[in-house]
N, C-alpha and C positions, 0 to 999 in steps of 0.2 A: 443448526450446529449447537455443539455445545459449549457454553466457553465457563462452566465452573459452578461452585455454589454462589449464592449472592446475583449473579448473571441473569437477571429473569427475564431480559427479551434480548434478540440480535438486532435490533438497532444503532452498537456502537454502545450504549449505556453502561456497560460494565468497565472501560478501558481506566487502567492503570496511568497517571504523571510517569511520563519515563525518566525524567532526572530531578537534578535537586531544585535547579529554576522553573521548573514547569510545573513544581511541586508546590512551590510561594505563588505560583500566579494561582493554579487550583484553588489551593487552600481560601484565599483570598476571593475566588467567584464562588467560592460556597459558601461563606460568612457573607455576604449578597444575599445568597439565595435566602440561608436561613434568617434574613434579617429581612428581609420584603414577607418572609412566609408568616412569620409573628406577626407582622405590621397588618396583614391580611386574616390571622384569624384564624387560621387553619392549624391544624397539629400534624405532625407527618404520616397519620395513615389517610388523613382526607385528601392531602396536597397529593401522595404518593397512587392512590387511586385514578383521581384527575389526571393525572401524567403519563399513570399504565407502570408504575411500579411500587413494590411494596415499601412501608414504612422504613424497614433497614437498610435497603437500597438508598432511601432519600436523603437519610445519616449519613452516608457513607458521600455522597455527594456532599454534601456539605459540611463535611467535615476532611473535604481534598482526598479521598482514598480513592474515589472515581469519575472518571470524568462523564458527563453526559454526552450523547450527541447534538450534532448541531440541532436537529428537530426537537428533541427533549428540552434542548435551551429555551427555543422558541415557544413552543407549547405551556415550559414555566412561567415564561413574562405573562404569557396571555392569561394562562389559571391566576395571577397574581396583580394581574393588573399593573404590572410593572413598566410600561410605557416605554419600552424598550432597554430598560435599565440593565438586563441580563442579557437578550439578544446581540448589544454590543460587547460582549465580551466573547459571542462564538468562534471568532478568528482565533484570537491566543487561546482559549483555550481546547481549541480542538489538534490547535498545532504541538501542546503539551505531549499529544499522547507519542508525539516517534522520539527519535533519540535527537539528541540535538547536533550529529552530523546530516542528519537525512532533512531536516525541516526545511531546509530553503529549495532541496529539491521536492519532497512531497508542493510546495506551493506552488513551483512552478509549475507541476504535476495538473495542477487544477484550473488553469489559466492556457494552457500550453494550443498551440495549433496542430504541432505537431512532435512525437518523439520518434526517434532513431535508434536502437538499442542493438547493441552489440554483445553477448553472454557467451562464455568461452565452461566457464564453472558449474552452473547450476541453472533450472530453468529461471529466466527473469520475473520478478515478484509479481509482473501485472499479470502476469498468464498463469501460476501457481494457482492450483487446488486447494484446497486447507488439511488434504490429508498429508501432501508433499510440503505444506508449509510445516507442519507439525513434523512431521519427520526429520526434515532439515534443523530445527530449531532444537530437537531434541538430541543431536548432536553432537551440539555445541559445547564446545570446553576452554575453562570450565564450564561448569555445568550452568541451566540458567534455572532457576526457579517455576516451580508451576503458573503461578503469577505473574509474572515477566515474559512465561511462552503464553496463555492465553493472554495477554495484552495486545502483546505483538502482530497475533493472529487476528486477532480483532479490527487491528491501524491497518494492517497489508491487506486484508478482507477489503476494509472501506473505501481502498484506495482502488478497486477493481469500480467502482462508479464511473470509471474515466470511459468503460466502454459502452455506456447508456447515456452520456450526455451529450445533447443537441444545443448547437452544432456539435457531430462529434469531430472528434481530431483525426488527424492521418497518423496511423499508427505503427512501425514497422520493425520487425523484430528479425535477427538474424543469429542464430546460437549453432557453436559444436556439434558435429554429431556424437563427440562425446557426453555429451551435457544428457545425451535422449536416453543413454544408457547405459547412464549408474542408476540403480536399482537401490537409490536413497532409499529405507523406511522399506524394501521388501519388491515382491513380485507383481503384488497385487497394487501398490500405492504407486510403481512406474505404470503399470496399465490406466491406472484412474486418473493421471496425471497426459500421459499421451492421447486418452480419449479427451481428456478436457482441454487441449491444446486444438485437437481437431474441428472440433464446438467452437472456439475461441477461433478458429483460422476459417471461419465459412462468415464471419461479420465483412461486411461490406468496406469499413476503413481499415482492418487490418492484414497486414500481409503477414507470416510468417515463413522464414526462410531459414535450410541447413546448410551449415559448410560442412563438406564429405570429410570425413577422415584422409581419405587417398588425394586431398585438393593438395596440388603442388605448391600452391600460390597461396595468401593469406595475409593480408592488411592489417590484420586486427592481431597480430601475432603480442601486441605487446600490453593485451590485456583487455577485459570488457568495459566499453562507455558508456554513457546513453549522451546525444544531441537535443536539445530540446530547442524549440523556436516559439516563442513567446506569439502572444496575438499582434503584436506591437511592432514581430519581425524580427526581432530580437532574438540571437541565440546563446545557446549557455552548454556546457560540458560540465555533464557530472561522470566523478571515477572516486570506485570505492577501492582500497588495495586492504591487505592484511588487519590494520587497525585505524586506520586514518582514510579521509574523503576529502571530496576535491569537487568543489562547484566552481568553475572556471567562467570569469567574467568578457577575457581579452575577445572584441571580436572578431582579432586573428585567427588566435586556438579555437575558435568557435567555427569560424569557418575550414579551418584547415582539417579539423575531427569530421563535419559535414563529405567535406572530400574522400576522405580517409574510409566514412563508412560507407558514399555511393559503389570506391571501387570491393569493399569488403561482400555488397550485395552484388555485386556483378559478379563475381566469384562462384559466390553459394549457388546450390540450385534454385530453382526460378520459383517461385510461390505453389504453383501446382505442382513441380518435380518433387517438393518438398512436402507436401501432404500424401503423395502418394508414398513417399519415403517412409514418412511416422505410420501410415498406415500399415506398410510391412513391416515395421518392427513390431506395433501391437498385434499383430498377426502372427509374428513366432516368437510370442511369451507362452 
């Protein structure tokens, strides 16, 4: 993919501090870096070759205008001999890159047994293409910046690791059949987005399921959730509305939302009913 000038590999290395706190802790692990990188001897076209990027890429790191990935972190302690000095800072600052309503859900995100997602609006970020992610973002209003949309693509991009990791989690998704067809970004970015739903719905932990337009019935009428259950058994509700988010701690609401979306799946068509569903919609585009 492509995410910009400056951008010289898809490992997460190019991502953007998305606020103003995420911006002091950056700025602060790259006055680190560039102060271990001196101490070591190196000028930033040697350190940046050792790591797999160029000299103004390593500036820009250490000077907070980029944030590395976790692997990039790790790989710098080791070119640098830094005894873990920088590798301790992977958690904050990778959690820098999302906006700071979404951060406590991306975390759980990464820890989680299982999630529960309910989408009424648009496809859910874990199952998103990057051509639908880019569409989506580019409609935003106001408007967001070229830098702020390649950012964003990059943190939602990295957050799709959930469906490579072992153990994987149980993953169950259940969206509108409105959602399969707005024709965000054109004709062609709904076909590459319903093919890659279909890819995404043959993995083994994932179900994907539609509620019909003509469904009389409807659970979820009062908006999209996601449930998430911690490894620990622990569950948590996150709801994003208009401007503001909601990660919900009560294990009441935690269970009551769990309920909420077993009968919202019992509704929708059944895993297979719904594959065969997307498939004839990609079929008369």
């Amino acid at each position: 993919m492509s995410l910009g000038d400056g951008w010289e590999n898809d490992d997460g290395g190019g991502r953007r501090p998305e606020d103003g706190a995420g911006k002091g802790l950056v700025v602060a692990f790259g006055l680190t870096m560039k102060t271990l990188r001196v101490r070591a001897g190196m000028d930033r076209e040697e350190f940046g070759r050792r790591i797999g990027y160029s000299a103004s890429t390593v500036a820009s790191f250490e000077q907070g205008r980029r944030i590395p990935s976790p692997r990039t972190i790790d790989k710098s302690d080791e070119v640098l001999g830094a005894d873990g000095m920088l590798s301790v800072w992977k958690e904050e600052v990778e959690k820098a890159q999302y906006p700071v309503f979404f951060q406590g859900m991306a975390a759980l995100e990464k820890e989680c047994l299982e999630l529960l997602m309910y989408d009424a609006h648009v496809v859910n970020g874990l199952l998103q293409n990057e051509e639908y992610m880019r569409a989506l973002l580019a409609m935003r209003r106001p408007p967001l910046d070229q830098e702020t949309i390649e950012q964003r693509v990059a943190a939602r991009l990295a957050r799709h690791d959930i469906f490579d990791r072992r153990p994987a989690p149980l993953l169950s998704f259940v969206m509108d059949e409105a959602v399969l067809r707005h024709r965000y970004g054109g004709q062609d970015v709904l076909r590459g987005q319903l093919e890659h739903l279909l890819l995404i719905g043959e993995k083994r932990n994932v179900e994907i399921q539609v509620m019909p337009i003509d469904c009389e019935d409807n659970a979820g009428v009062n908006g999209p959730f996601t449930v998430v259950t911690r490894k620990d058994g622990k569950k948590f509700v996150y709801a994003e509305t208009h401007a503001t988010s909601a990660l919900e701690t009560d294990p009441e609401q935690a269970v009551l939302a769990a309920a909420r979306y077993g009968i919202i799946r019992s509704q929708a068509l059944t895993p297979r009913e719904s594959m065969r569903f997307i498939e004839g919609l990609l079929g008369s585009l």
